[in-house]
N, C-alpha and C positions, 0 to 999 in steps of 0.2 A: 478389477482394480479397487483399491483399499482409498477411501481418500479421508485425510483428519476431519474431526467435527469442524465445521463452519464458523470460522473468526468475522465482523463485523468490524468494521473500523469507522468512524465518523468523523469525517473530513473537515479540522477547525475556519479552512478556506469558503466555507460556507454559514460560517458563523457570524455572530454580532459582532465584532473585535471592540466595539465600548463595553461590552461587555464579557468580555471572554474566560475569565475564572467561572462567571454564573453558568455560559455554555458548556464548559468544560463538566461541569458537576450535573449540567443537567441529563448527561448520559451516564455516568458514572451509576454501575449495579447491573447496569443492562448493555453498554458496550464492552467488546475483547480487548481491542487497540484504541487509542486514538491517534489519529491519522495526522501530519503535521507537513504541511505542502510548504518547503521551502526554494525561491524563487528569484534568481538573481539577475532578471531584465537582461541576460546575455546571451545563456544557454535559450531560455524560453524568453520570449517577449512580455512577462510581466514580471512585477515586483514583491515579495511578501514580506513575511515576516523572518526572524533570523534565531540565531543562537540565542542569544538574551531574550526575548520569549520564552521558549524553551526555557532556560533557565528558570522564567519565573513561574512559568506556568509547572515544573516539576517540583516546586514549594506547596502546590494546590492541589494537588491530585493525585493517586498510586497508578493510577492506571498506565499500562506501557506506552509510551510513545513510538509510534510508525513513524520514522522521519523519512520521508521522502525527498532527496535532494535533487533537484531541479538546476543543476548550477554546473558552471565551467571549473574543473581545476579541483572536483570531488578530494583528491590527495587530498590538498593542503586543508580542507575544512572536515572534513567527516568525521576524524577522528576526535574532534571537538564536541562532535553531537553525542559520541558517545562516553566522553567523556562527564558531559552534562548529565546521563542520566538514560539517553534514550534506550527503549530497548533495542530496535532494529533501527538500524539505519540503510537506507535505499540509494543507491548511486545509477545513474544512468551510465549501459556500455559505452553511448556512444560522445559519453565524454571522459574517461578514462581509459589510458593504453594500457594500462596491467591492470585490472579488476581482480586476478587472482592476489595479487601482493596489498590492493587495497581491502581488501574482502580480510584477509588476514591482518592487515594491524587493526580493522574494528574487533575482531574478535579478539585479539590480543586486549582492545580498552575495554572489554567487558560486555560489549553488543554484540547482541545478531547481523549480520551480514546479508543484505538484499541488493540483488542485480535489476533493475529498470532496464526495458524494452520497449522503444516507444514506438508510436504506430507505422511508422514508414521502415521498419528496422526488422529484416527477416530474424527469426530466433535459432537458425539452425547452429550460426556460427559460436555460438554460444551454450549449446546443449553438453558439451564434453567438460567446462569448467565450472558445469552446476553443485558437483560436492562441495566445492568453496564454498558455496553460499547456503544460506537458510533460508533465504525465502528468493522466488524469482514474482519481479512484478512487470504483469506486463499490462500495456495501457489499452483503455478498450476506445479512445478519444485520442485526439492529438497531445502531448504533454505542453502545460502552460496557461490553461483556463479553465475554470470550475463552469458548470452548467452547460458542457458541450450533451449534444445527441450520442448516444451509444451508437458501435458501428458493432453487429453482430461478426462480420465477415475477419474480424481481428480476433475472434473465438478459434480460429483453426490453429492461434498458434499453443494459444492455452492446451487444447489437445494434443498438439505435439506435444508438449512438456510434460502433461499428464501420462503420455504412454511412457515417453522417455525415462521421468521417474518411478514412475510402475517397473520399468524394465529393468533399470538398476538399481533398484528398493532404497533410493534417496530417500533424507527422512528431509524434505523441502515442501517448505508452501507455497504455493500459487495462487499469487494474489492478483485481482483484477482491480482498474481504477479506470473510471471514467462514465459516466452515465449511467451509472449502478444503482437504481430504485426496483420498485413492488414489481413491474412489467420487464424488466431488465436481468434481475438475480437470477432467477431459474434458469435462463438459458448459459447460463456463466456456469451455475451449478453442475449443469447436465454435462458442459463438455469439462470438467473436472477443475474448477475453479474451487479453492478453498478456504480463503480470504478474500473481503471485499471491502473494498473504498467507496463510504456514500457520503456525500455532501447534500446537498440541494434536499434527496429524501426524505434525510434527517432531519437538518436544521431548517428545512420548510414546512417540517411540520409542527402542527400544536403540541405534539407530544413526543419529545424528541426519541426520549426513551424507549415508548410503547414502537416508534416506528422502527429501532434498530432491532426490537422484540421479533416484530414483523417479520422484517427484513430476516432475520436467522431462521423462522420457522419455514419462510418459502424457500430459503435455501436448503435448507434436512429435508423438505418433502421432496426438491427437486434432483437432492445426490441421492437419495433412499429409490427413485423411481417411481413415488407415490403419486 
């Protein structure tokens, strides 16, 4: 199986928010995506940040925005996100009844299009509407809080998806989110994860940058088999 070079995404959910331009810059050269957890207390039991963020935060930065939507009723907002600027936008299956028709008016505003699988949510039902989308994120945590434990056992479904797109040479990424640091990435790497969501990793460390450095090296040694 062929998998793309390894994306790093650093999850602003785990940053300062008084200071948030400074966080955002302090990975910039060294992160792929930055990652943007949005949370609307309904779908998931917390609150975050929204569109106007975004907004200003894409005045500050070039880097791609990963928007991850956390929220009820994905229609009526997402195409907002991509409207702002984001590159990929992320909607959860199990809050959209057409995800193929939503997947297609982000890409109609100019974004990539990402399907959200959260932990309690078999991926099978969902492997045949994967061309619609660019990236499939599946969660390795329950979705709706930064700083959970990784659940290794949520890897089996990543490999399904990995064969899956192996087998009908989808040009898709498979992105992991949830307890994704230095003891966690390789195993995500091995069962064909190709994108990765760190928060805590990151912005817990001194140096945000060197850790996202890190963090992409363990991942190429861990898809190379090294």
């Amino acid at each position: 199986m062929t998998v793309p070079p390894p994306i790093v995404a650093p999850s602003i959910l785990a940053a300062d928010f008084a200071r948030l331009a400074d966080e955002v810059r302090a990975v910039e050269g060294a992160a792929d995506w930055l990652h943007v957890d949005v949370m609307d207390n309904h779908f998931v039991p917390n609150l975050t940040i929204g569109l106007p963020v975004v907004q200003s935060l894409r005045a500050v930065t070039a880097l791609p925005f990963d928007v991850h939507l956390m929220i009820e009723d994905p229609r009526r907002w997402a195409p907002g996100y991509a409207d702002a600027g984001a590159y990929n936008v992320t909607f959860h299956a199990e809050a959209c009844d057409n995800p193929v028709a939503l997947a297609r008016d982000l890409r109609s505003a100019g974004a990539k299009a990402g399907l959200a699988i959260d932990r309690d949510t078999p991926i099978e039902p969902y492997l045949e509407i994967l061309p619609s989308f660019d990236t499939l994120l599946i969660m390795t945590i329950k979705a709706g809080f930064g700083g959970q434990r990784f659940i290794p056992q949520l890897l089996d479904k990543v490999r399904t998806a990995r064969r899956h797109v192996a087998a009908g040479h989808l040009e898709l990424r498979i992105e992991v989110d949830g307890g994704i640091a230095a003891d966690t990435i390789a195993q995500a790497a091995e069962a064909g994860a190709d994108a990765f969501v760190a928060g805590t990793a990151v912005y817990g460390a001194d140096d945000p940058a060197e850790a996202v450095n890190r963090l992409r090296a363990l991942a190429e040694r861990a898809a190379a088999g090294v």
